[in-house]
N, C-alpha and C positions, 0 to 999 in steps of 0.2 A: 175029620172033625177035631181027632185030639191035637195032631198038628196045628190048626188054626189055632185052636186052644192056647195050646202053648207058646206060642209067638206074641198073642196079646197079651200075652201074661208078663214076658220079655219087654214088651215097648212099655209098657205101665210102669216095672218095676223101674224102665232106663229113667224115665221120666221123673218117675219120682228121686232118682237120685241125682239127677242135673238139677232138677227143683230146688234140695236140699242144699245141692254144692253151689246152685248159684244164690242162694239164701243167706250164704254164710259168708261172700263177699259184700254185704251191701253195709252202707253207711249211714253213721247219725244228721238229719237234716243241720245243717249249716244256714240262719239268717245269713245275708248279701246285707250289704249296710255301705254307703256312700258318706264321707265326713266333710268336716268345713273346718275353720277355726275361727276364733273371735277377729272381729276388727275392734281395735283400741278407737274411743269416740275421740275428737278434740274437743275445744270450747269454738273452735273458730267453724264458719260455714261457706262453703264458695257455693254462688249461681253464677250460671249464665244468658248472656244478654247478647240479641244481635243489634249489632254497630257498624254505621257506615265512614271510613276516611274523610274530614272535608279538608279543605285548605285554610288555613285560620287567615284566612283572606285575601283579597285579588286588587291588583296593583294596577293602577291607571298610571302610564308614561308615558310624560310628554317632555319637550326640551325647553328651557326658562325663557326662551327667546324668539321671536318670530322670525321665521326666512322660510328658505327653499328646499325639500328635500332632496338631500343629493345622494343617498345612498341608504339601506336599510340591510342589514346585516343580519338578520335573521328572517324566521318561518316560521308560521305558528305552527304550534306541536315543537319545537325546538325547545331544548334545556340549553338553561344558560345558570352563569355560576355568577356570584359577584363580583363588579367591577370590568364584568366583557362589555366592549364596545356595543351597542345596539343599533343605531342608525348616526346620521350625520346631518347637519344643515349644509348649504353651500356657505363656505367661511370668507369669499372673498371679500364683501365690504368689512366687516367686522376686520380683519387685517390689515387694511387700508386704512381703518380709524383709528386703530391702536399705532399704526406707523406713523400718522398724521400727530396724533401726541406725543409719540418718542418722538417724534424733530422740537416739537415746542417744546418740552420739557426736558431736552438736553441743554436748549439755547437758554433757559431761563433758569437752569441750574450753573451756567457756566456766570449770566449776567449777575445773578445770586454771590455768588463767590466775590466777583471783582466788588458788589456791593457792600459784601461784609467783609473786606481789605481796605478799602476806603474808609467803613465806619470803622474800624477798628485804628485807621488813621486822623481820626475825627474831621474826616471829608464830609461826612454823609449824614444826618440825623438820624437818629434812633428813630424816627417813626418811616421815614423811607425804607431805612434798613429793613423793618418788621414788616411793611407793605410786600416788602419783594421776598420774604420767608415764604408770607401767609399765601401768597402768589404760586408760588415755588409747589405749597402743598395742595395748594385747591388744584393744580395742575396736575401734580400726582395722585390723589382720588379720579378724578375721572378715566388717567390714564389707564389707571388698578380696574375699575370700572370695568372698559372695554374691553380692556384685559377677560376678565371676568364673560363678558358676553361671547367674546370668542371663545373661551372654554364653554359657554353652553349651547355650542354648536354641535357638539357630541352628547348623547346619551349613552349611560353606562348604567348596569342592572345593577340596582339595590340592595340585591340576593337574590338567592339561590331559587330558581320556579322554573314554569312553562312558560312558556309563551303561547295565550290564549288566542287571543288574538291581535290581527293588523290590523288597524282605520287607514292607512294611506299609503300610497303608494310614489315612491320617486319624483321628482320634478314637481309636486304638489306642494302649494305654500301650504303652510299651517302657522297660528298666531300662538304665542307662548301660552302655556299651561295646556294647550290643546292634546287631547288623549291620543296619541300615537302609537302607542302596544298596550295591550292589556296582561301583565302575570302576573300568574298563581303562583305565590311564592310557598313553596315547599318544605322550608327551612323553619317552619311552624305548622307543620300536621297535626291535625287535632282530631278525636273519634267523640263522636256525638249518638248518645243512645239513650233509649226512650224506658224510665222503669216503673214500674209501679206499687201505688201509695206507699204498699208496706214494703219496700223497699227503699222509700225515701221515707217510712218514718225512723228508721234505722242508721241515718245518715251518720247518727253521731256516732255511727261503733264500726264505719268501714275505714278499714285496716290495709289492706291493699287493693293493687288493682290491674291486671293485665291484657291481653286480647291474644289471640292465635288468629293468624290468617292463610289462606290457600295459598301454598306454594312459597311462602317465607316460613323457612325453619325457627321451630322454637318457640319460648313463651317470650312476650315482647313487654316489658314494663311499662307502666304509665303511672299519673297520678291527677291526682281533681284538679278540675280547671274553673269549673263553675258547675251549677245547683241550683239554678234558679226557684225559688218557694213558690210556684205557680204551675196547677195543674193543667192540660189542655182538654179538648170537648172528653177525651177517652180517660180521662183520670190519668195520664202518663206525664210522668214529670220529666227534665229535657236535661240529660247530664251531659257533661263535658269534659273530655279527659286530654290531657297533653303527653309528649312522648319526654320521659325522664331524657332519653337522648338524641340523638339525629334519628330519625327515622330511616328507617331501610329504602333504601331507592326503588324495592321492588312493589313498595306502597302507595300507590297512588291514588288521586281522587275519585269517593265516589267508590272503592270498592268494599268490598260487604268482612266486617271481621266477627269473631266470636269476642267477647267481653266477660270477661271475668269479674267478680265482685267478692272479697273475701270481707267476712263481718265474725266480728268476734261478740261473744254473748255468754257474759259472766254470770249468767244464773242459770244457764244449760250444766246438767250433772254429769260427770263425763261416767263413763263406763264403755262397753262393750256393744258390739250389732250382730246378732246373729239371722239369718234367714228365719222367717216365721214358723214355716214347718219342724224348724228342732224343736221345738217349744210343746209340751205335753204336759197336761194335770196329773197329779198323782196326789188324789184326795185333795184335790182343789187347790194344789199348790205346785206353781210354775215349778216345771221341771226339764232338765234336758238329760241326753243319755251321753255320758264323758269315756270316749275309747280309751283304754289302758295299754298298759306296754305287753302282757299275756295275752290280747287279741278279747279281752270282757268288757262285757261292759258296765258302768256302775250309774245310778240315777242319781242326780246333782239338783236339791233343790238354788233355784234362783229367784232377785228377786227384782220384777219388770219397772220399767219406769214409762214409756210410748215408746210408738214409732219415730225411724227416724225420718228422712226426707227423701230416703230410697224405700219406704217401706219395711224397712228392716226393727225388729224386736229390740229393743234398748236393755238393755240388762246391767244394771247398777251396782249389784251384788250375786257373791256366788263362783265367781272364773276371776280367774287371774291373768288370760289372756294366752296362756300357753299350752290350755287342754283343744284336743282332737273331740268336736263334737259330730254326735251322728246326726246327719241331715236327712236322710231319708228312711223311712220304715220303725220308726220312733212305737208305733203303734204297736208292733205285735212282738215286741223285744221285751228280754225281764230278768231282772236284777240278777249279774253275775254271768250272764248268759254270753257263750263265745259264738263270736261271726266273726264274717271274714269280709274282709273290705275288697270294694267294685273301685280298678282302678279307672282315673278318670283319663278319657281320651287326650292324646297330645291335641293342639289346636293348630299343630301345623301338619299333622299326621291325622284328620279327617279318615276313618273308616279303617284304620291301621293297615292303611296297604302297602308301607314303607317299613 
């Protein structure tokens, strides 16, 4: 029994001295604390708007002249550039006619000649002479003329588009002006998007204007093209934007883009945006908690003006834009008090398993 005795009396005292010794490693609680910094406000604001590509319009072509289709050079869905051939009429009478006035108006330019050699030898009267000028030119107009019709036995694009559609096909008369291709000329892309009221009562203070689309790199410049002051059934007014330069070939009709809208607005105060959670009373006056270079922290009053249009706390006075504020656990932190910062995860290193 003393033996047992004794041995309990050994684990007690062991205990209590690993108790002691592990007592005497332990440490002063440390607040965790997460930080942010100020965002600098501007006076300017960008929204965005979705917008679809149209074609700033669609081209009916046809050739100046009635005859016979003899050839059509294209395919709808085909891109064509300006000044490519498009289709043909058959040219043979039109060649035939212009040859038939090249004979007469060689032979009446040579009669011409010996007429005003004569008058100039006072053979001839000045009013014969003048008959066979005026002869001379009424014979060249028409020939220019035909001239003329033979050249609109070709069609050549306009500019730059698709080719929407055909109406006709080969060996089929068609009468001048008649629509023969239909294209979407390209060479004036324009984005048309739908905004509302208070957006267009703002019209006077927008400042620039861009769009982003899938699968074309970058921000793509544009600028106003129209405005119309007329709202539809939805209160959406109908703007129209043009491209500052050629449009990207990878833009086509009909596909859906982002639109940007930047508006400047000279009676917004500019200051700072912090996330709302930094934001704490301290006896009823806005406060945040500003990390130091010693790892303390110190209580900053500030002073609020609203939110902005992420949600974020506007702070007008109080920062300068270059303090480390704590964003989380603001609540149970107190003046001078050292914590230790929660680094923030990398976002391409997800669960640090890299």
């Amino acid at each position: 029994m003393k033996t047992a005795g004794k041995r309990v009396g050994i684990v007690l005292v062991t205990v209590l001295m690993y108790g002691c010794a592990g007592g005497s490693k332990s440490e002063p609680f440390v607040q965790r604390v997460s930080l942010t910094r100020p965002v600098a406000l501007s006076d300017e604001s960008t929204r965005t708007y979705s917008g679809i590509v149209r074609a700033a319009h669609e081209v009916s072509l046809g050739f100046k002249t009635a005859g016979q289709i003899a050839r059509i050079h294209v395919a709808e869905g085909d891109y064509v550039r300006q000044g490519q051939l498009l289709a043909e009429l058959d040219d043979a009478d039109y060649r035939l006619a212009v040859e038939a006035l090249q004979i007469q108006y060689d032979q009446l330019r040579d009669e011409v000649e010996r007429t005003r050699q004569l008058f100039e030898q006072r053979s001839v009267s000045a009013n014969d002479f003048e008959k066979a000028s005026a002869g001379l030119r009424q014979l060249g107009v028409q020939l220019q003329a035909n001239r003329n019709k033979l050249d609109y036995t070709k069609l050549y694009a306009p500019t730059d588009g698709y080719i929407q559609k055909v109406n006709f096909s080969p060996a089929e008369m068609v009468d001048a002006g008649t629509a023969l291709l239909s294209l979407l000329d390209v060479s004036r892309m324009e984005i048309e998007v739908d905004i509302p009221a208070g957006e267009y009562l703002q019209r006077d203070r927008f400042t620039r204007f861009a769009c982003r689309a899938a699968g074309v790199g970058g921000e793509i410049p544009l600028r106003l093209s129209g405005l119309p002051p007329k709202a539809d059934g939805n209160q959406l007014y109908h703007l129209t934007l043009a491209f500052t330069a050629q449009p990207d070939r990878q833009l086509t009709a009909g596909m859906n883009v982002e639109v940007q809208i930047t508006t400047t607005d000279t009676t917004r105060q500019r200051g700072y945006a912090l996330p709302l959670g930094t934001i704490f009373l301290d006896g009823g006056t806005p406060s945040v908690w500003v990390f130091g270079a010693d790892s303390t922290v110190t209580r900053r009053a500030v002073v609020l003006d609203n939110t902005d249009a992420e949600g974020r706390a506007v702070i007008i006075d109080g920062l300068n834009g270059g303090e480390q504020i704590v964003r989380a656990g603001v609540s149970a932190l107190e003046e001078g008090e050292k914590v230790r910062v929660i680094a923030v995860p990398s976002q391409t290193n997800v669960g640090g398993v890299l």
